[in-house]
C-alpha positions in Angstrom: -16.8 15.0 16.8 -20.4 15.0 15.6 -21.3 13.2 12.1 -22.2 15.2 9.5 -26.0 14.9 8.3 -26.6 13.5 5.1 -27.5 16.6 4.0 -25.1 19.0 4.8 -23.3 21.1 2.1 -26.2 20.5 -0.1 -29.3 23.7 -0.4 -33.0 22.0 -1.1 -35.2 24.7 -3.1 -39.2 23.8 -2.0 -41.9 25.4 -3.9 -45.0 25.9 -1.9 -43.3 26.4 1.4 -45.5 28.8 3.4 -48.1 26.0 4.3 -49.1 22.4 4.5 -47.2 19.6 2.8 -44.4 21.9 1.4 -43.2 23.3 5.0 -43.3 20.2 6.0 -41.2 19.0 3.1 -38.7 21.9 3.8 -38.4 20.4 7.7 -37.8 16.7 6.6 -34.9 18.5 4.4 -33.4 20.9 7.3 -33.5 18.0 9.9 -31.1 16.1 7.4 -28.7 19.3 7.3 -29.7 20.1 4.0 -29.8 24.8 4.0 -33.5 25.2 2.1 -34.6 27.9 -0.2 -38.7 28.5 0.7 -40.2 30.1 -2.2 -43.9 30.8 -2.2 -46.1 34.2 -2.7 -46.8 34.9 1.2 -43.4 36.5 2.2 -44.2 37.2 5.8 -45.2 33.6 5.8 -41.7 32.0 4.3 -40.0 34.4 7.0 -41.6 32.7 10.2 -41.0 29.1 8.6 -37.4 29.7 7.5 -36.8 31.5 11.4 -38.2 28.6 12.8 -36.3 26.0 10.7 -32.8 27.8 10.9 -33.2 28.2 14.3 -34.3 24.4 15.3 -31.8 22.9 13.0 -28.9 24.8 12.3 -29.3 25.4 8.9 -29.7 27.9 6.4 -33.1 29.0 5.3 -33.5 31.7 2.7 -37.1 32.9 2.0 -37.6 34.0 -1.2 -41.3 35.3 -2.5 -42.4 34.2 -6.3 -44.5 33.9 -8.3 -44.5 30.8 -10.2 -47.7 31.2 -11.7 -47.0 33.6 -13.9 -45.0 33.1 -17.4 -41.4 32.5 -16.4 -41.8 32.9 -12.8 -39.4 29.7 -12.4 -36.7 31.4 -14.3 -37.0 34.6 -12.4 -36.8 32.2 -8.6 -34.0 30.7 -10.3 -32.5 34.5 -10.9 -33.5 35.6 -7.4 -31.3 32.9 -6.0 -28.0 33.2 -8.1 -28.4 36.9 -7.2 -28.1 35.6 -3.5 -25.3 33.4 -4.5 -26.6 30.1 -4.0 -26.8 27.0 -5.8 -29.1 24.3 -6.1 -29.0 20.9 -5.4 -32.5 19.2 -4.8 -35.7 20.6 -6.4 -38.8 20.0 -4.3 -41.5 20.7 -6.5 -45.3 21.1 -4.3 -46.1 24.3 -5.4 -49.9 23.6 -7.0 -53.8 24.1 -6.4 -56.6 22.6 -7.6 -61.1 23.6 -8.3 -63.3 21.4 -7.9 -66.2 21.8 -10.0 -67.3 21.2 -13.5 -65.5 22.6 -16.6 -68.6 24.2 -17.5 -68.9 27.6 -16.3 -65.4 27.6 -14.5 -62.8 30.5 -14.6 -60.7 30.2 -17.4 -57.8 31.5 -15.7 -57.9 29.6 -12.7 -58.3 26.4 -15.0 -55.3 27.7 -17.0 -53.4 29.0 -14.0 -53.9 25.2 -12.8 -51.9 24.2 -15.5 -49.1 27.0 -15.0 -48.3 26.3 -11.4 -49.0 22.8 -11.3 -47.3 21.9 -14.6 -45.5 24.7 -16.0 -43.4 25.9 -13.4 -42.4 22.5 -12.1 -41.1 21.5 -15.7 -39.1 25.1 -15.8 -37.4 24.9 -12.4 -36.6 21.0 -12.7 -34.8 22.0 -16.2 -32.7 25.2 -15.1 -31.6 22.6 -12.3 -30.9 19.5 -13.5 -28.0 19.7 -15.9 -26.0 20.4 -12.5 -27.7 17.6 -10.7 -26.6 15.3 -13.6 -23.4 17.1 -13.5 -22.6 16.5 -10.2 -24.0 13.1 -9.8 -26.3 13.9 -7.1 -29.2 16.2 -5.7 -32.2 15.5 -7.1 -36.1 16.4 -8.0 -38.8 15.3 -5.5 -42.4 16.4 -7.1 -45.4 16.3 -5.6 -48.7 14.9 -7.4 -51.7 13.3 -6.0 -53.7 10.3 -5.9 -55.4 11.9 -8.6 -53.2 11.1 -11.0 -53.6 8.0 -11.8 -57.2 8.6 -13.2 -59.5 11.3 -15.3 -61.4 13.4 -12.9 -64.4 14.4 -13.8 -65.8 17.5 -11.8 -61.9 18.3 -11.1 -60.8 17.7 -14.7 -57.9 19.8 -15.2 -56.5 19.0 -11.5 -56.6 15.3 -12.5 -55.4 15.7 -16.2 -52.0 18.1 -14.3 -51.2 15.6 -11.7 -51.2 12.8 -14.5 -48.9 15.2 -16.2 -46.5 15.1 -13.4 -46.4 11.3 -12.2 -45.9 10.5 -15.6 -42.9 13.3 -16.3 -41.3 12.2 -12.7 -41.3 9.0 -14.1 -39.4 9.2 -17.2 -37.2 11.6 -15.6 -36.4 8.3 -13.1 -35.4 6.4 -15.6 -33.1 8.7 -17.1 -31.5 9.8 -14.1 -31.4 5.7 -13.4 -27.6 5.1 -12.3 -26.4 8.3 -12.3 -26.8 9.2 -8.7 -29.6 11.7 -8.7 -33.1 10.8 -7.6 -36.5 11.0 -8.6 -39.3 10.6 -6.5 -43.6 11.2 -7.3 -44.9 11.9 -4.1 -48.9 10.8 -4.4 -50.8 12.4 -1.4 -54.9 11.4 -1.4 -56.5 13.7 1.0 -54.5 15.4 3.3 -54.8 17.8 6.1 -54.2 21.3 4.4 -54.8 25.0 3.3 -55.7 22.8 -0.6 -58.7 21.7 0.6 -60.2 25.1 1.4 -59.0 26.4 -1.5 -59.8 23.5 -4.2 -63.5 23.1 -2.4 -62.7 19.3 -2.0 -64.2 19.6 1.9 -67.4 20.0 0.6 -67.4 17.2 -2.0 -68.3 13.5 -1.3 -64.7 12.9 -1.1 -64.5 14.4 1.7 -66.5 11.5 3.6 -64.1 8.6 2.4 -61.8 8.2 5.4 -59.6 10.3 7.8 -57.2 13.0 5.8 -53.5 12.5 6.9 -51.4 14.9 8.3 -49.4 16.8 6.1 -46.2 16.1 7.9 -47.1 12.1 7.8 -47.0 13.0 4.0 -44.1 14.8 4.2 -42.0 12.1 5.7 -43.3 9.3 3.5 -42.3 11.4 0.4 -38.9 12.4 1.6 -38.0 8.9 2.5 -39.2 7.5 -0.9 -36.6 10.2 -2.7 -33.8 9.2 -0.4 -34.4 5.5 -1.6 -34.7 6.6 -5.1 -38.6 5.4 -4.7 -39.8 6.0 -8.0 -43.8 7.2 -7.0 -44.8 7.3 -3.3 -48.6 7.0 -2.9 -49.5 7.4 0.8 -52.3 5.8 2.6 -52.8 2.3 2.5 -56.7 2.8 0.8 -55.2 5.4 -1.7 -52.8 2.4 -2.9 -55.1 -0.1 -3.1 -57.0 2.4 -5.2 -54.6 3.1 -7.8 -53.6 -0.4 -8.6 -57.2 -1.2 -9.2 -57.6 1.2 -11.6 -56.2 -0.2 -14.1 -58.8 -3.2 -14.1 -61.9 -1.2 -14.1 -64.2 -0.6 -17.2 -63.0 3.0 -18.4 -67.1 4.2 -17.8 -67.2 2.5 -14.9 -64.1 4.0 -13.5 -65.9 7.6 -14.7 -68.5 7.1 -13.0 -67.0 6.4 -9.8 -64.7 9.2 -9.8 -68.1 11.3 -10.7 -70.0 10.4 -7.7 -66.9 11.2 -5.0 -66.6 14.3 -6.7 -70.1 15.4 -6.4 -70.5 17.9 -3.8 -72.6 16.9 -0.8 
């Protein structure tokens, strides 16, 4: 008789799953047995990813296309999927997008939107979820931030300023669920290989020239095995680590200044 996977009997909801780090994500989950829920906005997109994962790993995949951007998007997802009759067990929050640029003469809505997707939504869909996790004494939340988050970001201000928002909610959400048996992970990605770069305009920013991105299944895999330990924030890449445990030691200008100049476009 074959041993059950850790996962099975257990359904994984993943935000941002029609590309990059979140189908990734969504694999690491269906390998373990875990069914997935794919939610993004690019519903023909969700439907090839959640073929391709039910078929390779005997799972369920349901694809469901939201919105979370807009006001109460998480709350109509989490509608979606009782309509469907499923449950929840694991939140995988990746959905997000970031501009680079200054704040002057940006879009108000995209720099509000920011905030929405990156922030909003991931607060609403981790709360409709996790009085059952705590419930139930298991599941949990895995989040996705960035390297970012650990410092102001000036020329990417409100990208920074969300991620912060999120490593820091992840981890006092850690420590409450400490001992209870749900985990909390911050997955902290620097520059990865993915549709965010085109779309943020970080490719064409000095960044860009500061070492090899890493694939976004490489990132996947780190983050996943940080929530199964219960690994309170994952950063991944061995420079991007180093990074953020400097920070704390540099001269608040100085450390302005620095994130400045990488931001600068080339």
């Amino acid at each position: 008789m074959a041993r059950a996977r850790k996962g099975e009997g257990q359904t994984a909801l993943v935000t941002g799953a029609s590309a990059g780090i979140g189908v990734d994500l969504a694999e690491c989950f269906a390998k373990d047995g875990y069914d997935v829920i794919l939610a993004a906005r690019t519903e023909s997109a969700l439907r090839e990813v959640a073929e391709r994962l039910a078929k390779t790993y005997k799972i369920t995949a349901t694809p469901i296309a939201a919105d979370l951007q807009a006001q109460g998007g998480g709350t109509k997802l989490a509608e979606e999927i009782k309509k469907k009759g499923l449950s929840v067990d694991v939140v995988v929050n990746n959905a997000g997008y970031g501009q680079a640029g200054a704040f002057d003469g940006s879009d108000k809505d995209v720099q509000l939107g920011m905030i929405d997707l990156n922030d909003r939504a991931l607060v609403e869909l981790t709360h409709i979820y996790w009085p059952r996790m705590m419930a139930n004494k298991r599941g949990g939340v895995l989040n996705v931030a960035s390297a970012a988050a650990f410092q102001p970001g000036p020329l990417m201000a409100i990208y920074y300023a969300s991620k912060a928002f999120v490593l820091s909610f992840s981890e006092a959400l850690w420590e409450e669920a400490n001992g209870t048996g749900v985990k909390v992970s911050c997955l902290c990605p620097g520059p990865t290989v993915s549709k965010f770069r085109d779309r943020a305009g970080t490719g064409k920013t000095r960044l860009s020239r500061a070492g090899t991105p890493m694939s976004s299944m490489s990132v996947a895999r780190q983050g996943y095995n940080a929530w199964k330990a219960n690994k309170r924030v994952m950063i991944t890449g061995l420079r991007n680590r180093m990074t953020a445990r400097l920070v704390p030691f540099l001269p608040r200008a100085t450390l302005l200044k620095i994130v400045r100049n990488i931001q600068s476009p080339l």
